[in-house]
Structures are given as C-alpha cells and as structure tokens.
TORLUMTOR-74738 format. One line per 4 residues: number of its first residue (from 1); their letters; for each residue x, y, z of C-alpha. Coordinates in Angstrom, 3 decimals, decimal comma. Example, Ala and Ser with C-alpha at 12.3 -4.5 7.8 and 13.67 -1.06 7.14 Angstrom:
<sites>
1	AS	12,300 -4,500 7,800 ~ 13,670 -1,060 7,140
</sites>
This chain:
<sites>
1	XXXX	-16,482 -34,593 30,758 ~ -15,332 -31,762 28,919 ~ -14,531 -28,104 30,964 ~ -18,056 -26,477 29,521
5	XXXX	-19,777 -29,160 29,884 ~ -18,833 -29,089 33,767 ~ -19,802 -25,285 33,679 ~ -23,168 -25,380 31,147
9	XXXX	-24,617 -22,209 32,615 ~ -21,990 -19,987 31,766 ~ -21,875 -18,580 28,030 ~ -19,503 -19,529 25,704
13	XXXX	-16,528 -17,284 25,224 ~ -15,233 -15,874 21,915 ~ -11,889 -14,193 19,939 ~ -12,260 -11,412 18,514
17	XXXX	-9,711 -10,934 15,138 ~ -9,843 -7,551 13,959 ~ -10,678 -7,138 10,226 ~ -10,383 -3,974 7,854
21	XXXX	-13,328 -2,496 6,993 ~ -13,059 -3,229 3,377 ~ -11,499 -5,892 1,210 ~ -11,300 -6,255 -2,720
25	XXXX	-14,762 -5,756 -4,415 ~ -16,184 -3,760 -0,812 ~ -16,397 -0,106 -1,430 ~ -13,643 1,919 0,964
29	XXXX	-15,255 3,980 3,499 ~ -13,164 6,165 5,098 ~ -15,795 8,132 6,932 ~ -15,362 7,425 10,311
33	XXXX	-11,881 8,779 10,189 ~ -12,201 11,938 12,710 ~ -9,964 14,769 11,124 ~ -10,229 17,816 13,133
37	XXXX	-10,160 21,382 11,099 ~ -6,407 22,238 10,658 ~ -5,159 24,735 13,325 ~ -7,569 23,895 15,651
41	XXXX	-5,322 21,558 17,855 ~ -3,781 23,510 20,714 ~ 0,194 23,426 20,814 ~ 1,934 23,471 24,237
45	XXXX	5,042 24,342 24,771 ~ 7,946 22,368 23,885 ~ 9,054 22,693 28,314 ~ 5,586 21,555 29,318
49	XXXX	4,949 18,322 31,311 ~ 4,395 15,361 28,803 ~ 1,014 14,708 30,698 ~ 0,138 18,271 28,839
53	XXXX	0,177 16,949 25,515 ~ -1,189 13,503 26,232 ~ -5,032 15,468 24,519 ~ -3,008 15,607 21,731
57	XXXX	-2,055 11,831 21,214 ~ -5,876 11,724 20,710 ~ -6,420 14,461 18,102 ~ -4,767 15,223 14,852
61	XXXX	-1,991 18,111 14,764 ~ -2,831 20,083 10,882 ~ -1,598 23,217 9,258 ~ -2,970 23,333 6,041
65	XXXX	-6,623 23,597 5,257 ~ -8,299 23,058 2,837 ~ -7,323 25,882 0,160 ~ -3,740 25,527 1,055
69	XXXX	-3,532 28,221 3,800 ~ -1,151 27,761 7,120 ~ -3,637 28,065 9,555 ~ -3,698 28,002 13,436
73	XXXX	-0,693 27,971 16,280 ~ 1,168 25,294 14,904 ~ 2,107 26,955 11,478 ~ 5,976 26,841 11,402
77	XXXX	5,712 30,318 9,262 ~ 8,532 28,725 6,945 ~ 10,186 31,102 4,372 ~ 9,206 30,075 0,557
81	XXXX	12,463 29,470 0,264 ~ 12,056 26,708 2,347 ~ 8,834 25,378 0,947 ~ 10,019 25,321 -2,100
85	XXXX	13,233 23,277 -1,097 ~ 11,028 20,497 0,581 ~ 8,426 20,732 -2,657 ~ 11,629 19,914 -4,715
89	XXXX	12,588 16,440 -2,251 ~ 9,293 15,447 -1,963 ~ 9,271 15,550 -5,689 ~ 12,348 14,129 -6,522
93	XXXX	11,758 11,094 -4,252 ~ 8,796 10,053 -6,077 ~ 10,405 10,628 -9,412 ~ 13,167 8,653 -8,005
97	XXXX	10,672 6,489 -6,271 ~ 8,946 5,518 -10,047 ~ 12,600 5,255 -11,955 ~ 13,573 2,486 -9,781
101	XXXX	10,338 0,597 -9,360 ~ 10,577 0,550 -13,014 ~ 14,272 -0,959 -13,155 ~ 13,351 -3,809 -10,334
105	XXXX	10,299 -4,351 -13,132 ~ 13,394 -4,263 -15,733 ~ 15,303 -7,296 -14,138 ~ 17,644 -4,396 -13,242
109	XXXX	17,542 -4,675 -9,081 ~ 15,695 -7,408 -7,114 ~ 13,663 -5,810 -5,075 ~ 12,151 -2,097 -3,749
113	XXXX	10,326 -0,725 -1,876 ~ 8,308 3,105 -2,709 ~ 6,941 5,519 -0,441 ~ 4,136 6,945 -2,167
117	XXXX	1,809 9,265 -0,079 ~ 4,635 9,135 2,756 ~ 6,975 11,592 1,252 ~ 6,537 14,244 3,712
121	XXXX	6,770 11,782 6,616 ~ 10,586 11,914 5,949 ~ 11,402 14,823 4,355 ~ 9,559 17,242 6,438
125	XXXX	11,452 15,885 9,181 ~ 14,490 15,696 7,855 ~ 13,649 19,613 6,951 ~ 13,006 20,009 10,981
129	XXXX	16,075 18,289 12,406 ~ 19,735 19,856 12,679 ~ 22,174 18,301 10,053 ~ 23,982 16,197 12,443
133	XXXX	20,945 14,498 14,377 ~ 21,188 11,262 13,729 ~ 18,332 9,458 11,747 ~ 17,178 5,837 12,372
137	XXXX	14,762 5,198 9,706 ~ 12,810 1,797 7,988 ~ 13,139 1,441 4,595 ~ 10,742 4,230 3,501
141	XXXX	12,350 7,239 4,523 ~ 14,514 7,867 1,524 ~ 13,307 11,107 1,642 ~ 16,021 11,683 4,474
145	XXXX	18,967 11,135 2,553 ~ 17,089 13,400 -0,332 ~ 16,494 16,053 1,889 ~ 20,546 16,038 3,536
149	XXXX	22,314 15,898 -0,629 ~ 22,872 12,318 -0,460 ~ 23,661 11,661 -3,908 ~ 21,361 9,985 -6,766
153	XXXX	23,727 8,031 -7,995 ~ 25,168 6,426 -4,400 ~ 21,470 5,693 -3,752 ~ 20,798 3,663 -6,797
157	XXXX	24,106 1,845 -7,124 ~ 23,096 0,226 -3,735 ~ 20,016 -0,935 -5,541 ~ 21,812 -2,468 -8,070
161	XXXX	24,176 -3,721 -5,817 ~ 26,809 -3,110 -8,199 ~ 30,953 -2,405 -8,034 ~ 29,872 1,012 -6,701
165	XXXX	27,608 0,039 -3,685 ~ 29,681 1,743 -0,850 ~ 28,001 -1,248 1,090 ~ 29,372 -4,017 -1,130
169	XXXX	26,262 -5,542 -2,079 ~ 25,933 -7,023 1,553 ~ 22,208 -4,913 2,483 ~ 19,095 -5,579 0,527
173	XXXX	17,939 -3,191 -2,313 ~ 17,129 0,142 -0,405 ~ 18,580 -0,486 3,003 ~ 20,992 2,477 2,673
177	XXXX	23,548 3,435 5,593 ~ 25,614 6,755 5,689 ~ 26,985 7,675 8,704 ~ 28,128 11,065 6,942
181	XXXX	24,957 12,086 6,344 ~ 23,257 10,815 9,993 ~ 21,714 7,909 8,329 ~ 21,996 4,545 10,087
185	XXXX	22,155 1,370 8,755 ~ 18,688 0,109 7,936 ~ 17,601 -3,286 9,106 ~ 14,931 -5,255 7,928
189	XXXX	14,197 -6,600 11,388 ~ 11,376 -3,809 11,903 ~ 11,070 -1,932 15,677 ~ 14,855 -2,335 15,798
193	XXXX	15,591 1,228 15,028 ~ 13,760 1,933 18,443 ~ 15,970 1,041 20,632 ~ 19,243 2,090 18,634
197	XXXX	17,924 5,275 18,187 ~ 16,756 5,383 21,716 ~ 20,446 3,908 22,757 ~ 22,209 6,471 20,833
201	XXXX	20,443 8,961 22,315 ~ 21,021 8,056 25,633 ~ 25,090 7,909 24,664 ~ 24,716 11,438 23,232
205	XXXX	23,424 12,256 26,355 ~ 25,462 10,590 28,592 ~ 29,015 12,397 26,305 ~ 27,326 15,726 26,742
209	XXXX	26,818 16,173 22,869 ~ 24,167 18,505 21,462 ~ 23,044 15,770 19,345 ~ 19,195 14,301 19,082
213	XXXX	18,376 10,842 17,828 ~ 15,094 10,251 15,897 ~ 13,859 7,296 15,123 ~ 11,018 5,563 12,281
217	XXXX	8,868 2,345 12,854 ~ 5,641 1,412 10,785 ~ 2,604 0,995 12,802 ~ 2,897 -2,829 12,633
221	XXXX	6,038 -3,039 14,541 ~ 4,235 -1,134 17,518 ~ 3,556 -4,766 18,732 ~ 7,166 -5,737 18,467
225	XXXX	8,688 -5,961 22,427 ~ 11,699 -3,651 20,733 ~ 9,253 -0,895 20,683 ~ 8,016 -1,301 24,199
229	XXXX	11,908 -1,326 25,407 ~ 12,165 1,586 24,109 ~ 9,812 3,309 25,373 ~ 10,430 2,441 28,476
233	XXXX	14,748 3,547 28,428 ~ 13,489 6,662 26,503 ~ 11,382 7,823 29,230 ~ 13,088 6,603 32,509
237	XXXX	16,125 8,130 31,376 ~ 14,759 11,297 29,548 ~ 16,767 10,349 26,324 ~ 17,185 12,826 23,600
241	XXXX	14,902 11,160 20,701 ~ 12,205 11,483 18,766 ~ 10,218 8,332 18,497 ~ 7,953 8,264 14,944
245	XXXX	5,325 5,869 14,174 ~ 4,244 5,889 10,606 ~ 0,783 4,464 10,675 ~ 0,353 4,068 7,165
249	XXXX	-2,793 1,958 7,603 ~ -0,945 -1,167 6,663 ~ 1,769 -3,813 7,425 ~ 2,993 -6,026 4,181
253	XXXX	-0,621 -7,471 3,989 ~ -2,396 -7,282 7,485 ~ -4,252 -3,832 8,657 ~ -3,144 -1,818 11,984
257	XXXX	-5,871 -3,345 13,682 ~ -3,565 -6,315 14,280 ~ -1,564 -4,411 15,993 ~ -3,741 -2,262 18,152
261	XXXX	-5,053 0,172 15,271 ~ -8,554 -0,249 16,690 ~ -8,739 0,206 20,139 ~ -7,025 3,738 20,433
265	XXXX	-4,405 5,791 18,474 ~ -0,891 4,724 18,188 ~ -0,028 8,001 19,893 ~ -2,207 7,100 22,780
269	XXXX	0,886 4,536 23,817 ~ 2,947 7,549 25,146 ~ 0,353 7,863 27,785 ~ 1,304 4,792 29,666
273	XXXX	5,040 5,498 29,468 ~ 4,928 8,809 31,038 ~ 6,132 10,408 27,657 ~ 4,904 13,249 25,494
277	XXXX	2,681 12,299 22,382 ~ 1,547 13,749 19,491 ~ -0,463 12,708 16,577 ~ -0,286 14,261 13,405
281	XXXX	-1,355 14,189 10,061 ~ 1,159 12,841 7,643 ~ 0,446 14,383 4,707 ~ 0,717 17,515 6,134
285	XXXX	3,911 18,683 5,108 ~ 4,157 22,165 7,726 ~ 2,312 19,549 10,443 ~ 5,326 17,373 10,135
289	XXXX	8,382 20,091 10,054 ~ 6,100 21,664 13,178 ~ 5,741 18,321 15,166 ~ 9,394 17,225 14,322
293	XXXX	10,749 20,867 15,865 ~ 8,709 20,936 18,910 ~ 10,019 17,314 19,608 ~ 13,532 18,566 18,796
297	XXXX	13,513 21,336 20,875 ~ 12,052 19,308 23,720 ~ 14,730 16,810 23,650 ~ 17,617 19,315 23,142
301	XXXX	16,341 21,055 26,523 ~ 16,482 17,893 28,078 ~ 13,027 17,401 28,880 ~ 13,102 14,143 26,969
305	XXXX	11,557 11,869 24,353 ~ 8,341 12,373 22,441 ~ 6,353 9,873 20,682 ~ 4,628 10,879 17,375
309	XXXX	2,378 9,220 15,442 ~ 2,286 10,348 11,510 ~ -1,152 9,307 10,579 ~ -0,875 8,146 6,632
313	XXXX	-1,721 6,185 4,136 ~ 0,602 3,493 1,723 ~ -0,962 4,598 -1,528 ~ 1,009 1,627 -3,324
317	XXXX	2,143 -2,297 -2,339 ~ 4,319 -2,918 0,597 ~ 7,133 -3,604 -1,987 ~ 7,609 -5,421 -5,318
321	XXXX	7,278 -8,337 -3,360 ~ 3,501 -7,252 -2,612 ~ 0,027 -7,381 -4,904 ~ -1,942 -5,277 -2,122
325	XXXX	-5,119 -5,368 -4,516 ~ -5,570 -9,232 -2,716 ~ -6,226 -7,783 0,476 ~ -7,715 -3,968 0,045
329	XXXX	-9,934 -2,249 -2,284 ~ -7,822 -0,962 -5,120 ~ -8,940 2,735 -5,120 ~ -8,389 3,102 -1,497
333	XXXX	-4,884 4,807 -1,684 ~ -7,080 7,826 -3,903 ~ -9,838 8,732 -1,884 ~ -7,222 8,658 1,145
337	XXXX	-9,034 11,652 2,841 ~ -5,582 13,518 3,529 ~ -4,733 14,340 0,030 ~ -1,279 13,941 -1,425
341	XXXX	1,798 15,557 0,551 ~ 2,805 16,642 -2,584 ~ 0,125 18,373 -4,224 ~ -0,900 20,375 -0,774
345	XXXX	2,716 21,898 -0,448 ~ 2,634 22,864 -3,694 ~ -1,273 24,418 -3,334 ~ 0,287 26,218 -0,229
349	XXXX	2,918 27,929 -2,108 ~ 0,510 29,160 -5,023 ~ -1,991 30,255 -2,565 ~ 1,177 32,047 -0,963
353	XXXX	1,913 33,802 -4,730 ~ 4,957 32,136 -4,390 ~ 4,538 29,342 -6,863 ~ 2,554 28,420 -10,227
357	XXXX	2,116 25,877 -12,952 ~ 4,716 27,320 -15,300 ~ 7,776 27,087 -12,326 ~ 6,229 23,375 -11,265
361	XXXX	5,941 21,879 -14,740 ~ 9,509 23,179 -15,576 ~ 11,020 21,317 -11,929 ~ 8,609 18,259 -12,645
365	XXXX	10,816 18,464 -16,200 ~ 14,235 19,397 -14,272 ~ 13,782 16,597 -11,805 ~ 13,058 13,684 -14,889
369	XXXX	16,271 14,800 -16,210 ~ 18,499 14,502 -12,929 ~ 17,035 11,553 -12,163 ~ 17,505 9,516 -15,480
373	XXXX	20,914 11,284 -15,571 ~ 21,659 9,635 -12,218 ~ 20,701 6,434 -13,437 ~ 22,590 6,513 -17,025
377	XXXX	25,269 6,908 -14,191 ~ 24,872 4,471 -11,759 ~ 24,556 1,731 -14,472 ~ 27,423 2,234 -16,209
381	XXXX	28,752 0,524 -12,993 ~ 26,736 -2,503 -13,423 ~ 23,160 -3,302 -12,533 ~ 21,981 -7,124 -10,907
385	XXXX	22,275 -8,998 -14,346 ~ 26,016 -6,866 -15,563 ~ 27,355 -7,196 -12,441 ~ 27,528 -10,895 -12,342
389	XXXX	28,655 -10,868 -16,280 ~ 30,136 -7,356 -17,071 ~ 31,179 -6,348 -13,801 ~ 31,985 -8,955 -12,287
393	XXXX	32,215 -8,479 -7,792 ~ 35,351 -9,038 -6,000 ~ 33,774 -11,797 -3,880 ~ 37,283 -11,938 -1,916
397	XXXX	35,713 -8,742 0,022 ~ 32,861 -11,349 1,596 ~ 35,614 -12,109 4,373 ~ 36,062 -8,139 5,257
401	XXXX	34,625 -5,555 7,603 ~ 33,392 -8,511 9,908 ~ 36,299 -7,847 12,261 ~ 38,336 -4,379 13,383
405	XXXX	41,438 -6,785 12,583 ~ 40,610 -10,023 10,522 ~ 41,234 -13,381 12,552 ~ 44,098 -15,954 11,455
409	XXXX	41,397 -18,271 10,062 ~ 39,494 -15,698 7,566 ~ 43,060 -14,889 6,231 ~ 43,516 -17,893 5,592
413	XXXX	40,413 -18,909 3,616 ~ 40,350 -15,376 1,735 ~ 43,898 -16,323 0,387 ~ 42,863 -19,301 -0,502
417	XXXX	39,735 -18,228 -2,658 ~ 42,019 -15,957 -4,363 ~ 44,632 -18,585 -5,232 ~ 41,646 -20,466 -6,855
421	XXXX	40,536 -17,378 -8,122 ~ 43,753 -17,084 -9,872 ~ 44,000 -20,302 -10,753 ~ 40,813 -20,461 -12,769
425	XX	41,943 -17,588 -14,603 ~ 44,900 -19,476 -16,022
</sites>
C-alpha cells in the first residue's frame, strides 16, 4: 500500500515551477510592473539605521521623469560636465559593445558577451565611486573599465586573445582583470564576486584603508550559497561594500522567478540580514550615480554594507552562445517600460539646454571612429584565427604565474617544451 493510499482523505500535494509570463508567439505584458513616479521615493540618510531603508527595498528609487527632468530628493544635481562624460561611456560601450559582437560573428574572437540596456548599471556607478574603490564585477560591467580610461585597445586584445592580452590568453573573451584600474579578475563562476568583494572589504577595513569594495551579481546567482555568505560576513562585520544585484529579468535562458523573482524583490533579501537595501531603477542613469553614493558614503562612515538591486532589462541574448528568441517574446527588450539608459541621459541634458542633436550626432560619429581605430589596432596583434598562424603564442608561458617562484618540476617540463620547440624549428 502506497503512502496516499494509507492517507486517502487528505488532498494531493503539488510543485509549483515558476514560469515567465510570456514565451515566443505570447504577447509581452509588462503591466503589472509597479514603477512609482520618479522622485517620489523618500531618501534617508546615508547614517540612518538599515531597518530605515528596508521601505525602500520594496519601491523603486527614480530621478528622471518622464520629459527628462531630475526630479525629487534623490537628484544627485550633477554638473553637465558630468552628464555629458557618462553620456559619452555609456555610448562608447555600446559602440564598443556592437564592434565586437560583430568580430565574434567574424570568426575573429570566440565568444562575447553585450550589455545592452545595462549600460548605466556600470557606468553610473563607476561615475559614483572614488577611483581607487575596488570593483568586483560579472562579465557585463565593461562600462567600469570605460568609465576609469581603461584603454580600447587592452580591452579588445583580451578578446582576441592575442600576443597583446596582458592576461595571456588564459580568461575567456571579456573576463578582463586590472588591478590598476580597481578591476578584479572576472570569474565565470557567478555569485563569486560576493564574497571577494565582501572579503576585500573586510581587509580594507581591518588595514584601516579608506577604501570601499563594490561588488556585481545577476539576479540568477541570488540563489547561489556565495551570495548568502556574503551577506551574512557583510553585515555581522559591517564591511565596507556595496553589494549590486542586476536583475536584468533573465539568467542565460531561465527567468528570475527561478530564483525568487516572484515572491518579493531581490532587494527585499537585505531585510533578513539586518542590512540596508535599496531598489532602483537601472536605466536610470542619476538613480544609479545617487544609489551608488549614498551606499558609498554609508560604508566609508562605517555604518556598513548596502544591498542594491538595479532593476533592468537584457535587451539582447545572454551571449553569442544564446538565441533568447527560444525562450521570450522577441520584442520584449523594446517595450521594456524603463526606456533606454542611453537615450534618457541624453533627453536630460537637452531638456537641461545643455545638449542637442547636432553635438550627439557628431560624438555618435567621434565614438565610430575611436572605436574602429582601436580595433585596426588591436588586430594588428593578431585576432583568434592570426594568432594561431600569424602570430603565433609563446605556449612556454602556460607553465608561468601559477607559482610566486616556479617549482623544480614545471622548470623542468617548460625547458623541455622549449627544447622540442627548438627542435622542430630545425
């Protein structure tokens, strides 16, 4: 006799899978999104208890309304100046962004991975933080390095893994790492940069640095145990970090819903850690720098972490690697209800007198040109099919930068793969 069959008067339980609300051929809906009026959401300040802000992991932090103005008492009151600068990243990344999906299409890289939609999400930020914070991001916060000078052609010579890649063709296409620049090593093991960022922090801390640590994870690796770890060092020991979740609606192929998307905010999780939360719209570029200081200045008074959620959208595939039109609607990243980043900044500044078609058709222009500059460049150094024919690597580097001081055995082996190297060549 089976277990129900031994119970036959109780009802019959069911799992519930979560499922988006539209697939390919359903039309998107994407009115039951609650978006609050920009500026209405209060903003505490940064030395408040965390338990004041946890309204706010439940709401939607916006600055710009709808004809472009800065609106309400989280308005950062940047200088144009300033706008301008973070119109001109956000830009450039998704010029860069479209040269380089184009070259993986070429056979030129073998893989990458765009950010679409999500520009402000790391350039904002990057806009908001000091110069020497350091930055643990995922792979779609190129925008950081953009935002701090890293150089064009640096960036795209590790996606060709060619004889220029400072890292030696040993990350994947777009996993970047400069420590000059406050950029850590990405790792495609997602929710990692959690707890590094959250561990670096607490280091800072512990040396009596002035540094912050901030940290990026996709809304997916929210159910990773990394995450919960680090919630839970960041807020027992106060550390100096800001903690961002980019909920961009999506994981490779598998809505947030899998990972807790439905049942509250992502923000909401700061609650139950005893940490301060905020959820903000993504898009928003003056939302983002706002959010990013308040955090900053939190953690720099030593009042601890603060979780944010960046509530966005992934216009475009996960990566190459991704046809996202077999598992969503295929207008859904255009009737995203938040707009593009990129054409709200730029709305602000006009509405501001500060900006107009002439000056933003002649940067779209100036951008192109840097850009396929920077390329011409970085493939003069070899691309993924040169570098294996033209430019050939030094494969005699594989045994280096595993050890501080390389053991007796590598030695060995690395001298003898070059006396076979040298031995061919005879």
């Amino acid at each position: 006799m089976t277990d129900r069959q031994e119970r036959p008067n109780r009802p019959a339980l069911s799992l519930h899978v979560p499922e988006p609300s539209a697939r390919p051929g359903d039309e998107i809906d994407f009115s039951s999104i609650a978006i609050p009026a920009a500026g209405a959401v209060r903003r505490p300040d940064p030395h408040a208890a965390a338990s004041e802000t946890h309204e706010l992991a439940m709401s939607l932090v916006r600055v710009l309304d709808e004809e472009g103005r800065a609106v309400g008492p989280w308005d950062p009151k940047l200088d144009p100046d300033t706008l301008r600068r973070m119109l001109r990243d956000m830009m450039l990344v998704r010029v860069y962004d479209d040269r380089m999906y184009r070259a993986q299409r070429q056979g030129k890289t073998s893989f990458y991975m765009k950010s679409t939609g999500e520009e402000a999400v790391a350039v904002a930020a990057a806009h908001a933080l000091d110069r020497d914070d350091m930055c643990f991001p995922t792979y779609r916060q190129q925008g950081i390095l953009v935002a701090r000078g890293y150089p064009l052609v640096e960036m795209m010579c590790q996606i060709y893994s060619n004889r220029r890649d400072k890292l030696k063709g040993r990350q994947l296409p777009v996993m970047y790492s400069d420590r000059a620049h406050g950029f850590f090593s990405i790792s495609g093991n997602l929710a990692t940069q959690f707890p590094q960022a959250v561990g670096w922090a607490m280091a800072s801390a512990i040396k009596g640095d002035s540094r912050i640590a901030a940290g990026w994870i996709g809304d997916g690796s929210t159910a990773e145990g990394d995450f919960h770890a680090a919630c839970t060092f960041a807020g027992v020991y106060r550390a100096p970090v800001i903690l961002n979740i980019v909920n961009n609606q999506w994981a490779i192929s598998s809505f947030s819903g899998i990972a807790g998307g439905d049942l509250t905010t992502f923000a909401a999780r700061a609650i139950g850690y005893g940490i301060a939360g905020l959820r903000v719209d993504g898009n928003d570029a003056l939302a983002v720098y706002a959010a990013t200081r308040w955090a900053a200045d939190r953690a720099r008074a030593n009042l601890g972490p603060t979780l944010i959620e960046m509530f966005t959208y992934r216009v475009e595939g996960h990566s190459t690697s991704d046809d996202p039109s077999v598992y969503r609607p295929k207008e859904a990243g255009s009737k995203w209800p938040l707009g593009d980043p990129l054409e709200r900044l730029r709305r602000h500044l006009v509405a501001l007198g500060e900006w107009d078609d002439e000056r933003h058709a002649a940067l779209g222009e100036e951008i192109a040109a840097e850009v396929r500059a920077a390329q011409r460049e970085a493939e003069t150094h070899g691309t993924l099919v040169t570098s294996t024919i033209d430019f050939p690597q030094d494969v005699t580097t594989m045994f280096e930068d595993v050890f501080a001081e390389m053991p007796w055995h590598l030695r060995e082996q690395q001298a003898q793969m070059v006396a076979e190297l040298e031995a061919k060549r005879k």
